[in-house]
VOGU-3710 file (C-alpha; in Angstrom, 3 decimals, decimal comma):
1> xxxxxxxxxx> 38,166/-50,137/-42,017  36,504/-49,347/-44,974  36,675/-45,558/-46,537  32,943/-44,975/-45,844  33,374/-45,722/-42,381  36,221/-43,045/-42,257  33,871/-40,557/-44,230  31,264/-40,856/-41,720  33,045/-41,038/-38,315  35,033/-37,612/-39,995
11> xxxxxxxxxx> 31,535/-36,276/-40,465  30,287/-37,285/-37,006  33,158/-35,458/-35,511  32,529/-32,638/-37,497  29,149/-32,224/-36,453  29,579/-33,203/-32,642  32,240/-30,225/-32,525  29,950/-27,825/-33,873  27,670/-26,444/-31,061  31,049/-26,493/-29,050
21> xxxxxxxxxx> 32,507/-23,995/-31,722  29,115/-22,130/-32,307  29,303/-21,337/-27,958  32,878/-20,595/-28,506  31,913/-18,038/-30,649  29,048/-16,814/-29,536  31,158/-16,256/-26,182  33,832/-14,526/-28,149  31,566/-12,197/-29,127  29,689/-11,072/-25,946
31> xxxxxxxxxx> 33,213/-10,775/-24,784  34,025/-8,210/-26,894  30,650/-6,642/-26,175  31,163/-6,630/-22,373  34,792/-5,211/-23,205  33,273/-2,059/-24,766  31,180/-1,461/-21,425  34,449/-0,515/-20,104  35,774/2,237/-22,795  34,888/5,539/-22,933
41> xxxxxxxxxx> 32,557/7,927/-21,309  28,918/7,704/-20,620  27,951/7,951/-24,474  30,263/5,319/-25,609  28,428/3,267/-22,972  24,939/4,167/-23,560  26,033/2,773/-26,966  27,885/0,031/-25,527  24,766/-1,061/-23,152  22,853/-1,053/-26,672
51> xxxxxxxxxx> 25,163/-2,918/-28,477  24,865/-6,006/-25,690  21,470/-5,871/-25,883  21,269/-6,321/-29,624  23,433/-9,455/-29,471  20,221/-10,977/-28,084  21,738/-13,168/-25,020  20,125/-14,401/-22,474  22,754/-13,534/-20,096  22,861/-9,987/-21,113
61> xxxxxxxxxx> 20,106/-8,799/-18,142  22,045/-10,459/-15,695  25,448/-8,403/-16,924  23,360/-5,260/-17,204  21,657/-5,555/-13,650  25,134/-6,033/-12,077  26,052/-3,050/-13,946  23,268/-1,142/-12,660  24,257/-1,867/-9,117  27,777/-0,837/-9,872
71> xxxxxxxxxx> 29,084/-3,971/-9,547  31,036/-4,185/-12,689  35,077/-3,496/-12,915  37,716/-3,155/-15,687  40,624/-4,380/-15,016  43,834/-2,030/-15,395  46,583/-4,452/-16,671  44,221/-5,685/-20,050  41,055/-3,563/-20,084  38,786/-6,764/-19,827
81> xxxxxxxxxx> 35,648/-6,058/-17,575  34,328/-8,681/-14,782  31,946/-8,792/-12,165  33,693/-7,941/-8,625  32,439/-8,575/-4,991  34,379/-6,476/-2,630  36,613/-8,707/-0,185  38,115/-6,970/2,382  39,844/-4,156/0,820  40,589/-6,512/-2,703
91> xxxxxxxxxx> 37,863/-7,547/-4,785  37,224/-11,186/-6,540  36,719/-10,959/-9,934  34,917/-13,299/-11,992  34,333/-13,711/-15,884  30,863/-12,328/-16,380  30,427/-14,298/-19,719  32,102/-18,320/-18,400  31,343/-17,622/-14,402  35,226/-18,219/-14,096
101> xxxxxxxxxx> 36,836/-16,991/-10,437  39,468/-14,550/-11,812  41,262/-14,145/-8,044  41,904/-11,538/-6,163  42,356/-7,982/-7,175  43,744/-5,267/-5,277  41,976/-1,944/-5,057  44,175/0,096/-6,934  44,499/-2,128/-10,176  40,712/-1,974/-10,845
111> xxxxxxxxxx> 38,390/0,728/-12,069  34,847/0,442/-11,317  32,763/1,324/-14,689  30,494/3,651/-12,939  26,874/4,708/-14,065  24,771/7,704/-13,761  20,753/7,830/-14,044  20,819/8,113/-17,563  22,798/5,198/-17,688  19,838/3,378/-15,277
121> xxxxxxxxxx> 17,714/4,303/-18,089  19,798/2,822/-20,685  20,347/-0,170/-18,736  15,919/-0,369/-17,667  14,882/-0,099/-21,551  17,890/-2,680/-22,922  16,348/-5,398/-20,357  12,877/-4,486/-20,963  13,524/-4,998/-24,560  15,329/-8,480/-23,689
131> xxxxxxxxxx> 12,246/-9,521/-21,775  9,747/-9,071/-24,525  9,993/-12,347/-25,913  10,178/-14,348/-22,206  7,611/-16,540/-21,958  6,040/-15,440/-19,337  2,969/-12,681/-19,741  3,651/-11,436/-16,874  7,111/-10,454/-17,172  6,668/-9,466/-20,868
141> xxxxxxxxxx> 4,290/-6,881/-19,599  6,210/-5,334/-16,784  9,146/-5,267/-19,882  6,827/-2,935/-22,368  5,888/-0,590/-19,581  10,019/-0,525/-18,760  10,314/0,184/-22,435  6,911/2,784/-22,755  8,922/4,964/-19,335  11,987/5,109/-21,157
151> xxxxxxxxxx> 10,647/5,532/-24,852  13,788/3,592/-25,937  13,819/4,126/-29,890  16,499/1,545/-30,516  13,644/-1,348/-29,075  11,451/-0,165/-31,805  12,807/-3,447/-33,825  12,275/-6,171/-30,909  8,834/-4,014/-29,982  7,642/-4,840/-33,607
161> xxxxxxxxxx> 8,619/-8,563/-33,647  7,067/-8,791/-29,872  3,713/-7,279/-30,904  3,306/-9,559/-34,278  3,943/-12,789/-31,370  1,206/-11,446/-29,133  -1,937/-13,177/-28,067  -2,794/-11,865/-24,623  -4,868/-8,870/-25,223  -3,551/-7,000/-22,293
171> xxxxxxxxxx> -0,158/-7,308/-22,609  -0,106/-6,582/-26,237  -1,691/-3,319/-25,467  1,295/-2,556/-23,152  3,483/-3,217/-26,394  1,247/-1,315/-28,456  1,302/1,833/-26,054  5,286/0,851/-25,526  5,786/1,171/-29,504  3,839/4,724/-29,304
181> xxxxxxxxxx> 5,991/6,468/-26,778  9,397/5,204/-28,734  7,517/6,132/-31,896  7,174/9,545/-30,641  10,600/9,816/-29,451  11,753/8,713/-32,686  12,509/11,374/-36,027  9,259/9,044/-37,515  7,033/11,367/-40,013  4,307/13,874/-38,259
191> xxxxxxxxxx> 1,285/11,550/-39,381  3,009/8,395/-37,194  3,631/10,552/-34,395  0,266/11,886/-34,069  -1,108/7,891/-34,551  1,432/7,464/-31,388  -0,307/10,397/-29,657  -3,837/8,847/-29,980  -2,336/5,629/-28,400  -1,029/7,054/-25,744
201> xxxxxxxxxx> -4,071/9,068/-25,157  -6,038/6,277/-25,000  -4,119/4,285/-21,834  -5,372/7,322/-19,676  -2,387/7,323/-16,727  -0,470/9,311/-15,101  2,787/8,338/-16,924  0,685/8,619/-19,860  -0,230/12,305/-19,028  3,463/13,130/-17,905
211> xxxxxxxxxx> 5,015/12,006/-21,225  2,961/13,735/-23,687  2,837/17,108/-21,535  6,130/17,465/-22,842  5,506/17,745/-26,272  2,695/20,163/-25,650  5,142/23,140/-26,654  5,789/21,636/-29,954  4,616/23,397/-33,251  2,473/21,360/-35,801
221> xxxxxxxxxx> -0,242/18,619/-35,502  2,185/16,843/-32,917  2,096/20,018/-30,366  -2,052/20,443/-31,266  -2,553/16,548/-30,953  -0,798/16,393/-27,817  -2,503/19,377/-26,329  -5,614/17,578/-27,078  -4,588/14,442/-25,044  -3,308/16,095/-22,236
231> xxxxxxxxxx> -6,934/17,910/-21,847  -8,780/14,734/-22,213  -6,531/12,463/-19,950  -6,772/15,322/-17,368  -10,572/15,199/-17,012  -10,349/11,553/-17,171  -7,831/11,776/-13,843  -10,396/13,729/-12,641  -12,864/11,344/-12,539  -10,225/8,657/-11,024
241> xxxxxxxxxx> -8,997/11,670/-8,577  -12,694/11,677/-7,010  -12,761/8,291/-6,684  -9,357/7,608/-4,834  -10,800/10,585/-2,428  -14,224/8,419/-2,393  -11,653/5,210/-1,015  -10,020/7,575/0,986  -13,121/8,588/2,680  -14,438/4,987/3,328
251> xxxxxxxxxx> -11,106/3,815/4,088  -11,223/6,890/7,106  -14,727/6,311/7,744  -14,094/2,475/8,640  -11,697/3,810/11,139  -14,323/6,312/13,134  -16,645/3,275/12,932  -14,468/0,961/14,483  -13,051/4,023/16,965  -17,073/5,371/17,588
261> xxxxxxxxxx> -19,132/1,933/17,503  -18,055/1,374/21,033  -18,748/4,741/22,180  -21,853/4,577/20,961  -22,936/1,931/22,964  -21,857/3,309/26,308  -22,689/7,072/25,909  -26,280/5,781/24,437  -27,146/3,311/27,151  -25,936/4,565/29,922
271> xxxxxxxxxx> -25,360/8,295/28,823  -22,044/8,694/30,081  -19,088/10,912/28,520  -16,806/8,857/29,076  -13,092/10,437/27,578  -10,988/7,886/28,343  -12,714/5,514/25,239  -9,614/6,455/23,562  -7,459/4,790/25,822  -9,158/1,430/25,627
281> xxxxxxxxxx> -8,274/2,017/21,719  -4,345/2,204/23,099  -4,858/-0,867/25,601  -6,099/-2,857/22,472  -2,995/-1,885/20,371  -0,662/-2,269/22,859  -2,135/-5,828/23,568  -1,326/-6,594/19,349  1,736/-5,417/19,865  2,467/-7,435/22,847
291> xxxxxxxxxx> 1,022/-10,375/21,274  3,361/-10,122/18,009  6,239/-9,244/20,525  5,589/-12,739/22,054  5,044/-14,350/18,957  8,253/-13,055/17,359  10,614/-14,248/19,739  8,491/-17,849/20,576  6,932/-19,244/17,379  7,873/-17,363/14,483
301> xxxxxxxxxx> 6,368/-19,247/12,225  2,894/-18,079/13,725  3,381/-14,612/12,694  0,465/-14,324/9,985  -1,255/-15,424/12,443  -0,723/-12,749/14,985  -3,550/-10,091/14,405  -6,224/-12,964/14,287  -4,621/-13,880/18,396  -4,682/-10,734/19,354
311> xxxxxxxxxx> -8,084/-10,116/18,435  -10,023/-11,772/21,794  -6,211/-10,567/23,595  -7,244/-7,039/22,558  -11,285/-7,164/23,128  -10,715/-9,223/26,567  -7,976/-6,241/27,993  -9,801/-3,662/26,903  -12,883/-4,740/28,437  -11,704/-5,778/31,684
321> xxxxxxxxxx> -10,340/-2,384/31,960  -13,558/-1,179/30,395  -15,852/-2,961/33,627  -12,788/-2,056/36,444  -13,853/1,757/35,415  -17,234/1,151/35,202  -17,615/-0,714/39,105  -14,751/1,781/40,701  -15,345/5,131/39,151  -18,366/5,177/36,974
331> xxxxxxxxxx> -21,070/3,706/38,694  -20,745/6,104/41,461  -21,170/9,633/39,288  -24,204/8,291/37,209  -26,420/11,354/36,488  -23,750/13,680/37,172  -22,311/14,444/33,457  -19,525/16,881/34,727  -18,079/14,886/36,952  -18,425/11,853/34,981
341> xxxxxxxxxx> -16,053/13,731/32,600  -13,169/14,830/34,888  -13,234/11,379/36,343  -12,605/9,950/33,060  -10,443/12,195/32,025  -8,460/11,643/34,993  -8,269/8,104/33,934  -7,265/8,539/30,908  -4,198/10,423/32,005  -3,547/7,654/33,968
351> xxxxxxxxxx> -3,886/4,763/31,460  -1,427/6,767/29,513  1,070/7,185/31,908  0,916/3,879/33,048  1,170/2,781/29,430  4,853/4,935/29,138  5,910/3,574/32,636  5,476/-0,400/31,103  6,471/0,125/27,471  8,385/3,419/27,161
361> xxxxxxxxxx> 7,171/6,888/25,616  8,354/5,886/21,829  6,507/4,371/19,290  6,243/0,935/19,216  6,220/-1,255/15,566  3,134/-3,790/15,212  4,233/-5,349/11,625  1,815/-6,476/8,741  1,357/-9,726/8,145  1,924/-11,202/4,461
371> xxxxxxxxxx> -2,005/-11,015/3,818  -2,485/-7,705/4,984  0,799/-6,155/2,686  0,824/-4,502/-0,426  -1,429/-2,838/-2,604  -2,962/-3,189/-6,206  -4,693/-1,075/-8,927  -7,869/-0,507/-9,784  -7,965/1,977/-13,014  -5,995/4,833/-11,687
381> xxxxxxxxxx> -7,247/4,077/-7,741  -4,477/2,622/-5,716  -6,383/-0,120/-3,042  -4,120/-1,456/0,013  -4,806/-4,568/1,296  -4,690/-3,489/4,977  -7,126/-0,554/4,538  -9,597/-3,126/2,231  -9,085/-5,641/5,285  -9,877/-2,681/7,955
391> xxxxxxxxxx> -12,823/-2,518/6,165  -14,130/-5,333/5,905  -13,105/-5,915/9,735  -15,217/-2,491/10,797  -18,755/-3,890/8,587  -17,959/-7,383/10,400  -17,959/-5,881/13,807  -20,691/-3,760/13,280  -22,993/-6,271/11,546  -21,877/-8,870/14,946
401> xxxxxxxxxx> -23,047/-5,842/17,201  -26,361/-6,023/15,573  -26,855/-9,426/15,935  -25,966/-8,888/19,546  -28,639/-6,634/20,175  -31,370/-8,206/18,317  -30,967/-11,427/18,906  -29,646/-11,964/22,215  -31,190/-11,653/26,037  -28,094/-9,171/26,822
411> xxxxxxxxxx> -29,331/-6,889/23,687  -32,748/-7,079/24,711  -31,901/-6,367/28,199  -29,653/-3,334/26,581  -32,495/-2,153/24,658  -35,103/-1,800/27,596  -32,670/-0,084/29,708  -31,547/2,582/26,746  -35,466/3,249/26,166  -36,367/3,449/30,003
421> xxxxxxxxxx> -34,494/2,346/32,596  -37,044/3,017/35,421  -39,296/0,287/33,690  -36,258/-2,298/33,065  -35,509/-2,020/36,573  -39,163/-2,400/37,533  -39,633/-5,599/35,528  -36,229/-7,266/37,539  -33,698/-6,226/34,931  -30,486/-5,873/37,326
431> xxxxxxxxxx> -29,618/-2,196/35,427  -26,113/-2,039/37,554  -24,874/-5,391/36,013  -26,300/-4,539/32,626  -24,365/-1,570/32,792  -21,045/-2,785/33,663  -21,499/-5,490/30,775  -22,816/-2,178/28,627  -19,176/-0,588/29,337  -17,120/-4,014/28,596
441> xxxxxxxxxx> -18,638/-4,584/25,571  -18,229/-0,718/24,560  -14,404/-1,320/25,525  -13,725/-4,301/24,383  -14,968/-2,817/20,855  -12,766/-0,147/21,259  -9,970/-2,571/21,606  -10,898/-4,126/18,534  -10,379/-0,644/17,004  -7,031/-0,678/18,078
451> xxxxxxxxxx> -5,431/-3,596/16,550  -6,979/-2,666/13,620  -4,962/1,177/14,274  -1,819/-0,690/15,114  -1,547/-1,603/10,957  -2,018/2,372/10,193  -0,844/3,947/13,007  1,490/4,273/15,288  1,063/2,353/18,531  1,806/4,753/21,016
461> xxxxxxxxxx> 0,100/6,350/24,603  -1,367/9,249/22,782  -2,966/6,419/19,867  -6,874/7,064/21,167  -6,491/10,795/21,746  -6,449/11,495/18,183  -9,761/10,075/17,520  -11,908/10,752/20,589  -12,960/14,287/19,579  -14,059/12,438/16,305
471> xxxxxxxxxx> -15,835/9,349/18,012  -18,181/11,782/19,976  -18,711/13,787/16,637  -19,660/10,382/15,055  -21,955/9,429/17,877  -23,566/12,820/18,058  -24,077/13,098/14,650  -25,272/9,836/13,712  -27,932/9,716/16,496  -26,872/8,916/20,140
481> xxxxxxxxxx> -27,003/5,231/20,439  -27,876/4,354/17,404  -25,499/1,605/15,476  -27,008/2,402/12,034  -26,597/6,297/12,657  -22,762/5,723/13,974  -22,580/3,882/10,528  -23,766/6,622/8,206  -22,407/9,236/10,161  -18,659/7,678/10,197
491> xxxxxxxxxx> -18,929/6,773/6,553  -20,201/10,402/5,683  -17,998/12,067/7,764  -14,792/10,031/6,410  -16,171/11,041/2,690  -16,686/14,690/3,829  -13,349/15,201/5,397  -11,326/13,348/2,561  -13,195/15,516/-0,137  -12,490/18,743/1,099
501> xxxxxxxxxx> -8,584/18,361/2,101  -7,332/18,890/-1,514  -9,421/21,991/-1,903  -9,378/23,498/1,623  -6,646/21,781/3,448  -6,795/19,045/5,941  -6,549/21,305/9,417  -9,419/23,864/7,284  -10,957/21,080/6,022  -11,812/19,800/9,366
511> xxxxxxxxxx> -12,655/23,514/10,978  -15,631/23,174/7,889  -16,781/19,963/8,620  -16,899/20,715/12,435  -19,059/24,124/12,186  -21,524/22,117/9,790  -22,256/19,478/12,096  -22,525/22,485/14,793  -24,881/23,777/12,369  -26,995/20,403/11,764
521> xxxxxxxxxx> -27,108/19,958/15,275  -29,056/23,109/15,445  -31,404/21,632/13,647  -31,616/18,103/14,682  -30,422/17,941/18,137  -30,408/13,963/19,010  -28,782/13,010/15,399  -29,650/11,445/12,134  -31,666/8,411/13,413  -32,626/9,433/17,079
531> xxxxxxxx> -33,668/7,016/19,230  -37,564/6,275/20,138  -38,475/5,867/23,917  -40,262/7,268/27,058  -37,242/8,015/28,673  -35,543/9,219/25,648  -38,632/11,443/24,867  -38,710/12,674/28,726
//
């Protein structure tokens, strides 16, 4: 073999061993890295939990999330530190840097490297830091607003790097407003930190607000600059504060339309007062919740499915109940109000009791499907998906309701006998079966309403009692039997009652809004939009 050939196999060698040694080292020295987690007190860690993070490791936010959850050990005999998993009363170790199983440890011959919230801290801003450079926007964004909460002065470095990479606009002004807060927190010169203030004035949050009210107190240009910011992102809340009210209000007004659209029906056709509407609200929930019940324990895999089911479940049971009432109680006390009342009252006592007897007195859990979970931001206004679906469910019910009366022979058969029922009766309208379909279709409604309550409420026998006293305020002040009027009066009602809690309190808030529709009624006795007719006029 010739001496070339020897020089280049010795070469090849060389350079097939060196990522081998470059690991081997680069283990070596997040070993001795992890060791220091494990001397000390909580400032030698802090420093420790810094140090890890500088080395730049991609298996440092693993480590540091383990030791977050406490999950982190030193072991007596050596000081070296490894992740344990309590088995039995021993725990397994295992080499946090190689994955190695270290065996069994008793209790007594470990020491658990424990952590306090500062620590958290420490640990939240080293992996926010490490996540800058992932390359995922996403996660590189939820990093820099880690790194803005903690204003972490030692990421200033990585921040800098991070922001010169940048080319999604939105993340890099997470980085940007990231760099400000540690700027700020940093012993930088006046002029930089009030450059940082104006940056962090301009992102206009909450978290924004609640770190630069603490350097209001400061002397200087900082403590005037940050006075300045505070003022301006507090009228800019204020703005976003009347807005998450205005969501508020539409979010409760959607629910007095879907509680008061089938009230209005019934107590505008047929006139009745009919106070046990709220328990066909509680028949509809408790159908949802039997039809996830059933669903749970049957076909699991259905279970996003399980509102859309128990829609017709819920509008069917609630007006079945809706028509037994009307042909067994009702129909024998028409054009006698006061008994009409007590009768229904006296059903709705019974509906609930019968309601405790089948499913017990406690609340029962209807659960949100995977569509209908969460929430997400808009500005400073926080939208949940299952109030945004409630609302869009209340305009779609409404808007059907319409169609129902306009364009079908049951609507127009409706209409004639809300606007004089002498005359529908004379031209062979059978009024007695119109008004048993009348009260269905005002039930079923109302069970609608309920598995739409179920997802904000709690499904119990007193569910429809909280919201009959508002139904009849809806009805009466939107115009008796009027769909449009139940529409702007649950939607103005909602607004009112949500704008006044944070100034007067939700119980006075509601004592206000109840002696100005007293007041309104005064002056407009049938409602908003009254309805036009000879027997309404009569």
């Amino acid at each position: 073999m010739s001496f070339f050939r020897l020089f280049t196999i010795f070469f090849a060698l060389i350079a097939g061993f060196q990522p081998a040694l470059a690991s081997r080292v680069a283990d070596t020295d997040l070993s001795s890295r992890i060791a220091a987690l494990g001397v000390g007190g909580f400032d030698d860690l802090e420093k420790a939990i810094a140090n890890l993070a500088a080395s730049g490791d991609d298996r440092v936010p693993a480590i540091l999330d383990r030791l977050g959850n406490g999950e982190l050990t030193v072991r007596k005999a050596d000081g070296l530190v490894f992740f344990a998993d309590k088995v039995g009363t021993d725990f397994r170790l295992t080499d946090p840097v190689t994955g190695v199983d270290a065996g069994l440890a008793p209790k007594a011959t470990v020491e658990k490297v424990k952590v306090n919230n500062r620590i958290r801290r420490a640990i939240a801003s080293a992996v926010g830091a490490l996540t800058l450079m992932s390359p995922d926007p996403a996660v590189r964004r939820t990093a820099a607003e880690a790194v803005m909460k903690s204003a972490d002065v030692t990421a200033l470095p990585v921040l800098e790097r991070a922001i010169a990479a940048e080319t999604v606009a939105d993340v890099r002004a997470a980085m940007v407003a990231a760099r400000a807060t540690a700027l700020l927190a940093s012993d930088a010169p006046e002029a930089d930190k009030v450059t940082a203030i104006a940056a962090i004035a301009d992102i206009g949050s909450r978290d924004a607000l609640g770190f630069l009210s603490g350097y209001t107190s400061t002397d200087g240009a900082v403590g005037d600059a940050a006075r300045k910011a505070v003022a301006a992102i507090e009228s800019r809340l204020m703005l976003w504060d009347i807005g998450q009210n205005l969501w508020y209000g539409l979010s409760l007004g959607s629910v007095l339309l879907l509680a008061a659209i089938g009230l209005a029906i019934t107590f505008g056709v047929m006139g009745v007062i009919n106070m046990a509407h709220g328990e066909m609200v509680m028949l509809g929930a408790y159908a949802t919740f039997t039809v996830q019940e059933t669903i749970r324990t049957s076909w699991p895999q259905l279970f996003d499915y399980s509102l859309l089911i128990a829609l017709p479940v819920a509008f069917l049971t609630a007006a079945l109940a809706g028509i037994l009432i009307e042909r067994l109680v009702i129909r024998w006390l028409y054009g006698r109000p006061l008994e009409t009342l007590l009768a229904t009252w006296g059903v709705s006592l019974i509906l609930q009791q019968a309601v405790r007897s089948l499913y017990g007195a406690n609340n029962r859990e209807v659960g949100n499907p995977s569509w209908m979970s969460g929430s997400f931001a808009l500005g400073e206004i926080q939208i949940t998906w299952t109030r945004l679906w409630i609302i869009l469910f209340a305009l779609a019910v409404f808007l059907a309701l319409i169609a129902l009366l306009k364009r079908t022979r049951l609507g127009l058969e409706m209409r004639a006998v809300t606007q004089n029922r002498q005359m529908a009766a004379a031209v062979g309208i059978r009024t007695p079966l119109v008004d048993a379909l009348i009260f269905g279709l005002g039930s079923g409604v109302a069970g609608l309403a309920g598995v739409a309550l179920s997802q904000i409420d709690n499904v119990s026998p007193n569910l429809g009692r909280g919201y009959i006293i508002d139904s009849f305020m809806v009805v009466v002040f939107g115009g008796v039997g009027n769909l449009w009027g139940t529409l702007v009066g649950a939607l103005t009602l909602g607004v009112a009652n949500k704008m006044l809690e944070p100034y007067a309190g939700a119980v006075l808030g509601k004592i206000i809004l109840l002696l100005a529709i007293i007041l309104f009624i005064q002056k407009r006795p049938r409602g908003l939009f009254a309805l036009k007719g000879r027997a309404v006029e009569a």
